[in-house]
C-alpha positions as CSV (number, residue, x, y, z in Angstrom):
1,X,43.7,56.8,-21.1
2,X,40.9,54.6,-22.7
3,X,39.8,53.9,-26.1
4,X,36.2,52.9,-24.3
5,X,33.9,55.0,-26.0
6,X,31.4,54.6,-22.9
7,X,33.8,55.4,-20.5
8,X,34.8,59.0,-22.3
9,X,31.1,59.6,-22.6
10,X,30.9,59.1,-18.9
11,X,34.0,60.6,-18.0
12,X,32.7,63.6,-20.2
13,X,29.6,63.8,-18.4
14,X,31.4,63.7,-15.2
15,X,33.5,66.6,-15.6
16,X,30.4,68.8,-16.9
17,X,29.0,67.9,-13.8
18,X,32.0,69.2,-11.9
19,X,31.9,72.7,-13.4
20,X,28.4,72.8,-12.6
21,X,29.1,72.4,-9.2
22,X,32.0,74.7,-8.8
23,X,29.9,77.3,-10.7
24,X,26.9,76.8,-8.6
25,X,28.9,77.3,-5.5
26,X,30.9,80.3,-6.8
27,X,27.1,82.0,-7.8
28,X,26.1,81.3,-3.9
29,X,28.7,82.9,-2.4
30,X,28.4,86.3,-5.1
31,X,24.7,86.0,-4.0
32,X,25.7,85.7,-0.3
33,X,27.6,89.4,-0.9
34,X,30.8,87.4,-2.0
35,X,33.5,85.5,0.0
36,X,34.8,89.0,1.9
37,X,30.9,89.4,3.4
38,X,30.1,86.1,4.2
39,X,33.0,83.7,5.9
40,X,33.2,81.9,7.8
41,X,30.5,79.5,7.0
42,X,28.6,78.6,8.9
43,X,28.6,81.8,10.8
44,X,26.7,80.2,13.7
45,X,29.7,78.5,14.9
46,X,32.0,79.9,17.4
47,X,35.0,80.2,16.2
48,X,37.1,79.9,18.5
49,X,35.7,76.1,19.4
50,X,37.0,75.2,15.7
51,X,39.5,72.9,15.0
52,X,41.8,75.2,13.7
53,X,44.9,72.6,12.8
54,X,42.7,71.9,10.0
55,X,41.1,74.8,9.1
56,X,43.9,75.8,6.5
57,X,45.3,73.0,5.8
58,X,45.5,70.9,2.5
59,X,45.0,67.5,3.7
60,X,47.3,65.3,0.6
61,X,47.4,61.7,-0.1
62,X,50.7,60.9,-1.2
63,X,51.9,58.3,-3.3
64,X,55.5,57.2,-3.1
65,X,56.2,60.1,-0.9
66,X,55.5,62.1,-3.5
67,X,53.8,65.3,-2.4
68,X,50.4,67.1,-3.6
69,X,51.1,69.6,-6.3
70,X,51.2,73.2,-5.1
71,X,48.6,75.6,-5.8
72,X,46.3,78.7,-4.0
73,X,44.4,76.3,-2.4
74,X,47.3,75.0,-0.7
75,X,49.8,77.7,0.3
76,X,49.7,81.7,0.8
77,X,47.7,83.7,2.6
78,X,43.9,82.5,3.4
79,X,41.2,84.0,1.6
80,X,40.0,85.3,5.0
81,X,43.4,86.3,5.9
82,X,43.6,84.8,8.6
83,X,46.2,81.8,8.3
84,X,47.9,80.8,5.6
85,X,47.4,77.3,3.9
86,X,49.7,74.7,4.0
87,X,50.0,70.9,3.0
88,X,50.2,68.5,5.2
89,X,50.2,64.4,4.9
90,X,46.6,63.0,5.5
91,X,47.2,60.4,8.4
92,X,44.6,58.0,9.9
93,X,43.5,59.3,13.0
94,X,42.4,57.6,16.2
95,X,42.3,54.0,17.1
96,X,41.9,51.3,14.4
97,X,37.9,50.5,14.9
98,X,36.4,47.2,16.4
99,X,33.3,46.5,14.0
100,X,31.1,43.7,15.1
101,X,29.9,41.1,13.1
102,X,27.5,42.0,10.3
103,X,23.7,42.0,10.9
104,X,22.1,38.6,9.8
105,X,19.8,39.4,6.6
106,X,22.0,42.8,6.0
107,X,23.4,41.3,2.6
108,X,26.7,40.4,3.8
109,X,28.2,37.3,3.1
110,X,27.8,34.4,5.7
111,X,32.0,34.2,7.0
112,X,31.1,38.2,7.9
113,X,28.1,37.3,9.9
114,X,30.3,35.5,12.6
């Protein structure tokens, strides 16, 4: 979508970077004995004091209601087989937050310092 020959080089760079990461994180888990030997991670965790409204669910940002393509990561059966994922619209959560005034000296500008 640009003709900005820095931008595809960083754009380029960035993607490497991505499969980098999803290959170093698919070698730790065949080095952990593989995903059927080693979930859930952490393993330290009870269980049963997870969230578990969340623990299958796609979390989507939509964009003129449109919804989140469909995919393995979003529905049928957990790799764990324990739930099955689903999509559900990402919602703010709790109260809208009450920030004080910015720290004199932080680097914000003087009207956020009142």
């Amino acid at each position: 979508m640009t003709d900005d020959p820095g931008m595809k080089d960083m754009l380029s760079f960035l993607v490497a970077r991505d499969t980098m990461h999803q290959q170093q994180w698919l070698a730790v888990i065949e080095e952990l004995g593989g995903y059927e030997g080693v979930l859930p991670i952490p393993n330290d965790f009870p269980q049963s004091q997870e969230n578990r409204g969340y623990s299958y669910a796609y979390l989507g940002f939509t964009v003129n209601g449109i919804q989140p393509p469909e995919g393995r990561w979003s529905q049928g059966p957990s790799l764990d087989g324990k739930d099955q994922f689903s999509i559900r619209p990402h919602a703010p959560q709790g109260e809208k937050p009450s920030l004080g005034p910015a720290r004199p000296g932080s680097g914000a500008q003087v009207q956020q310092e009142k």
